[in-house]
Residue frames as a rotation matrix with the C-alpha (Angstrom) as fourth column:
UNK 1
0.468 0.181 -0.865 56.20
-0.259 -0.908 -0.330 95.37
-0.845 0.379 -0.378 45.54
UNK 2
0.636 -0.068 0.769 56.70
0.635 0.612 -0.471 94.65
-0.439 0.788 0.433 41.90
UNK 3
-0.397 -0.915 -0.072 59.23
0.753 -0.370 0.544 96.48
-0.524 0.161 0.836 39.87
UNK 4
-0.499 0.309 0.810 56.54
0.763 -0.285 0.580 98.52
0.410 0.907 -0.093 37.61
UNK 5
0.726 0.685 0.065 55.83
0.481 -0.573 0.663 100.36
0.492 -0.450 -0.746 40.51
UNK 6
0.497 -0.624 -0.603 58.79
0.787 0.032 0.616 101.76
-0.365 -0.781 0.507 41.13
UNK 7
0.199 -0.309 0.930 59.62
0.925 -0.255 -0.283 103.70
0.325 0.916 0.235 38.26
UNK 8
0.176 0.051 0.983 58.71
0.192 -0.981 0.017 107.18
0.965 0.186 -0.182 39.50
UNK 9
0.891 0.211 0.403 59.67
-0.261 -0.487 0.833 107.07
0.372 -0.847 -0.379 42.86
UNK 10
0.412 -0.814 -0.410 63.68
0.899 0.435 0.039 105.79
0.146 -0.385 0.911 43.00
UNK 11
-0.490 -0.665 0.563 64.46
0.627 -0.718 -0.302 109.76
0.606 0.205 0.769 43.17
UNK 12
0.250 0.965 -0.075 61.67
-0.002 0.078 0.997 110.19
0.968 -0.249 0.021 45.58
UNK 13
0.720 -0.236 -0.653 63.28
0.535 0.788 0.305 107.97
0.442 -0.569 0.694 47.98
UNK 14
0.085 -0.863 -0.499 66.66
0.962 0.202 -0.186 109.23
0.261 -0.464 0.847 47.97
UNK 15
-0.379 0.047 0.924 65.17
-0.102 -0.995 0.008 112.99
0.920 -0.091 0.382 48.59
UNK 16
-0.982 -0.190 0.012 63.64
-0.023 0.057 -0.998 111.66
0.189 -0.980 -0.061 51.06
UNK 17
-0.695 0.714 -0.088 60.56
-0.710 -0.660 0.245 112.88
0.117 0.232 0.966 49.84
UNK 18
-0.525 0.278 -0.805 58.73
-0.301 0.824 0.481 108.97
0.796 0.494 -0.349 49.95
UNK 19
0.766 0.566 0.305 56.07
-0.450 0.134 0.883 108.03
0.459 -0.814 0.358 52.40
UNK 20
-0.177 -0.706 0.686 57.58
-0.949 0.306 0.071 106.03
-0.260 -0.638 -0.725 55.22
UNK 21
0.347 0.378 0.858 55.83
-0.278 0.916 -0.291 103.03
-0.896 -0.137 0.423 53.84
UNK 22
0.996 -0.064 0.066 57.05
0.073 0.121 -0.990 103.45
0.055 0.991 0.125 50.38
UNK 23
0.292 -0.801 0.523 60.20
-0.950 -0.307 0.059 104.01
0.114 -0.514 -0.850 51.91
UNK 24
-0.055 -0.109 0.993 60.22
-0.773 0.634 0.026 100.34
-0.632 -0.766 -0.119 53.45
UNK 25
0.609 0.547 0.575 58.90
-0.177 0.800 -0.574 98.96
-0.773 0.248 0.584 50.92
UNK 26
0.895 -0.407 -0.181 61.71
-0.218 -0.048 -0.975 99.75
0.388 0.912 -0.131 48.62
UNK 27
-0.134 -0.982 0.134 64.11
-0.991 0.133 -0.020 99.03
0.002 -0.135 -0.991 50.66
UNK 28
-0.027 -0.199 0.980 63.14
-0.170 0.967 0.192 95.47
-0.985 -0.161 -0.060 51.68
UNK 29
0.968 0.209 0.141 62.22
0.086 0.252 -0.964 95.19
-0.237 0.945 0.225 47.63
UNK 30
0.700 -0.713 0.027 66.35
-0.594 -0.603 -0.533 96.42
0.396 0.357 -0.846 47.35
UNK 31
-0.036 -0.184 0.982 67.29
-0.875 0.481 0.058 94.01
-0.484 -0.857 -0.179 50.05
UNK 32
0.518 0.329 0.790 65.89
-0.004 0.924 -0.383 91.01
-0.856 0.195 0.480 48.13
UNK 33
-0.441 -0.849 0.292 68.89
0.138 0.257 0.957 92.04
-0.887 0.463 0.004 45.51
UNK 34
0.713 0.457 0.532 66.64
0.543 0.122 -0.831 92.78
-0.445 0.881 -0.161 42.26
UNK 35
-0.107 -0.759 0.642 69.13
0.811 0.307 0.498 93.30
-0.575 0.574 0.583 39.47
UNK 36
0.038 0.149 0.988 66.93
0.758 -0.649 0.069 95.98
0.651 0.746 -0.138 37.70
UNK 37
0.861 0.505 0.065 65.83
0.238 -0.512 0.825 98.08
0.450 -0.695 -0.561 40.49
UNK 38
0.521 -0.653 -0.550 69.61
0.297 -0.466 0.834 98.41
-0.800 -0.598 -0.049 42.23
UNK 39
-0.130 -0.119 0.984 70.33
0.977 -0.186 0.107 99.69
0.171 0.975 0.140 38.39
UNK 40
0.092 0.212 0.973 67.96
0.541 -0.831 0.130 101.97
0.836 0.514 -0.191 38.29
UNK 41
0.913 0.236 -0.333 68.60
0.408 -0.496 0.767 103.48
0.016 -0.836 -0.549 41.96
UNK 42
0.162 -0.981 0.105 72.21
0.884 0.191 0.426 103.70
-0.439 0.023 0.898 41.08
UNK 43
-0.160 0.507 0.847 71.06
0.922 -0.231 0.312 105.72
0.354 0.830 -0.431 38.07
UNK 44
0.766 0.643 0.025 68.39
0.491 -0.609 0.623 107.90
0.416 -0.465 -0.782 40.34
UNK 45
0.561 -0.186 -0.806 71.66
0.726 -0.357 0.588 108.61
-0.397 -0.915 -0.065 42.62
UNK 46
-0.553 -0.515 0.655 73.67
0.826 -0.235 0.513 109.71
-0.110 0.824 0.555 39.70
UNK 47
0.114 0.513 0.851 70.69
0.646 -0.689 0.329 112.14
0.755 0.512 -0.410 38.60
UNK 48
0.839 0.495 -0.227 70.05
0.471 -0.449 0.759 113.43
0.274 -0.743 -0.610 41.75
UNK 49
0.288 -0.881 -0.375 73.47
0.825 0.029 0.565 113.97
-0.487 -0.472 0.735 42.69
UNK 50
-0.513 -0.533 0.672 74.26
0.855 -0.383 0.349 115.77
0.072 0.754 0.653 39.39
UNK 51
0.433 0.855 0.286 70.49
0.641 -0.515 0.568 118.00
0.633 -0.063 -0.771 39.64
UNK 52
0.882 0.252 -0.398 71.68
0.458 -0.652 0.604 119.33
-0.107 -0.715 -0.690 43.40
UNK 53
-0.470 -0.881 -0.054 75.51
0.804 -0.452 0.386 120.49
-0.364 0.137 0.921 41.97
UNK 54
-0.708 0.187 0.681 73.31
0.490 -0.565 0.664 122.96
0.508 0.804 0.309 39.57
UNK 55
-0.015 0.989 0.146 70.77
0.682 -0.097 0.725 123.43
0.731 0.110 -0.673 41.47
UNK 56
-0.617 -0.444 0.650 70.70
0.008 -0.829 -0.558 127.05
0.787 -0.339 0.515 43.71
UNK 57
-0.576 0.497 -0.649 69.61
0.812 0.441 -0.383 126.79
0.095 -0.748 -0.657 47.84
UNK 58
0.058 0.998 0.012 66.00
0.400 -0.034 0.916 127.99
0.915 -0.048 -0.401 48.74
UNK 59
-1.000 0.004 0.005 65.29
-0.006 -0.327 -0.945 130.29
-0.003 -0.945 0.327 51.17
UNK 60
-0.233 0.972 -0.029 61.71
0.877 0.222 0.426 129.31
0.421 0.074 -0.904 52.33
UNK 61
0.376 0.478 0.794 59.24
-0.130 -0.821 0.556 132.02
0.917 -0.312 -0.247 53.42
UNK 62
-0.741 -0.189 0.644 59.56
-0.603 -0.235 -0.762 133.45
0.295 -0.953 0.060 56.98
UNK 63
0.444 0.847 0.293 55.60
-0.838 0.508 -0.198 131.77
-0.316 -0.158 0.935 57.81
UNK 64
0.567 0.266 -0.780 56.62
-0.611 0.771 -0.181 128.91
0.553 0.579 0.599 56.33
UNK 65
-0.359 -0.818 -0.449 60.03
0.019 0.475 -0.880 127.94
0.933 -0.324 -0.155 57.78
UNK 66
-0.596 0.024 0.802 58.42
-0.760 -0.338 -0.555 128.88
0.258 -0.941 0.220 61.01
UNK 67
0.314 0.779 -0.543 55.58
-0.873 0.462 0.158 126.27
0.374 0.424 0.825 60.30
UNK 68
0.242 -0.542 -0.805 58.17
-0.153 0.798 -0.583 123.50
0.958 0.264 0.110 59.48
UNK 69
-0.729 -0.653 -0.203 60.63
0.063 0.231 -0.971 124.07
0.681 -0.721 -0.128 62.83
UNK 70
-0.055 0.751 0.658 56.73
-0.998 -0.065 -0.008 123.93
0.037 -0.657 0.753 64.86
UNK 71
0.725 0.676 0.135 56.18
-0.688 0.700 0.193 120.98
0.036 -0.232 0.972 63.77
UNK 72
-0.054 -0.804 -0.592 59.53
0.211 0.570 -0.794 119.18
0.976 -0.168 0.139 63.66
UNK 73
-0.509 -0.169 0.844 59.79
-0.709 -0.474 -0.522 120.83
0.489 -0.864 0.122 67.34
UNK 74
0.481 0.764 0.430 56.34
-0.877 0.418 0.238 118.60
0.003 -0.492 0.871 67.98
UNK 75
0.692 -0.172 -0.701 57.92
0.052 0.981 -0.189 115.30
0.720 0.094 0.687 67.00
């Protein structure tokens, strides 16, 4: 995985929010030590961090949350 493909998804990741393969693939791509990439993830944690101080918690729908804890329940 090259570094130009990474741009929009180092805040992805640390939400969690990243396939499981895109997941992997940044890490082992982090793993191999690139210089720019453990920059900009540094960065990403910084943002993200700062975003969820400001940011005010979500109560999902009733239907929905019910949805969610089905399927988590299935796995």
């Amino acid at each position: 995985m090259g570094c130009r493909h990474l741009e929009e998804v180092y805040e992805l990741f640390l939400l969690g929010a990243l396939s499981e393969q895109g997941s992997l693939d940044l890490r082992d791509h982090l793993a191999r030590g690139c210089p720019r990439c453990l920059v900009r993830i540094r960065e990403a944690t910084e943002s993200v961090y700062l975003l969820s101080l400001f940011s005010k918690p979500a109560r999902p729908n009733r239907r929905v949350k019910a949805e969610l804890l089905r399927r988590l329940h299935k796995k």
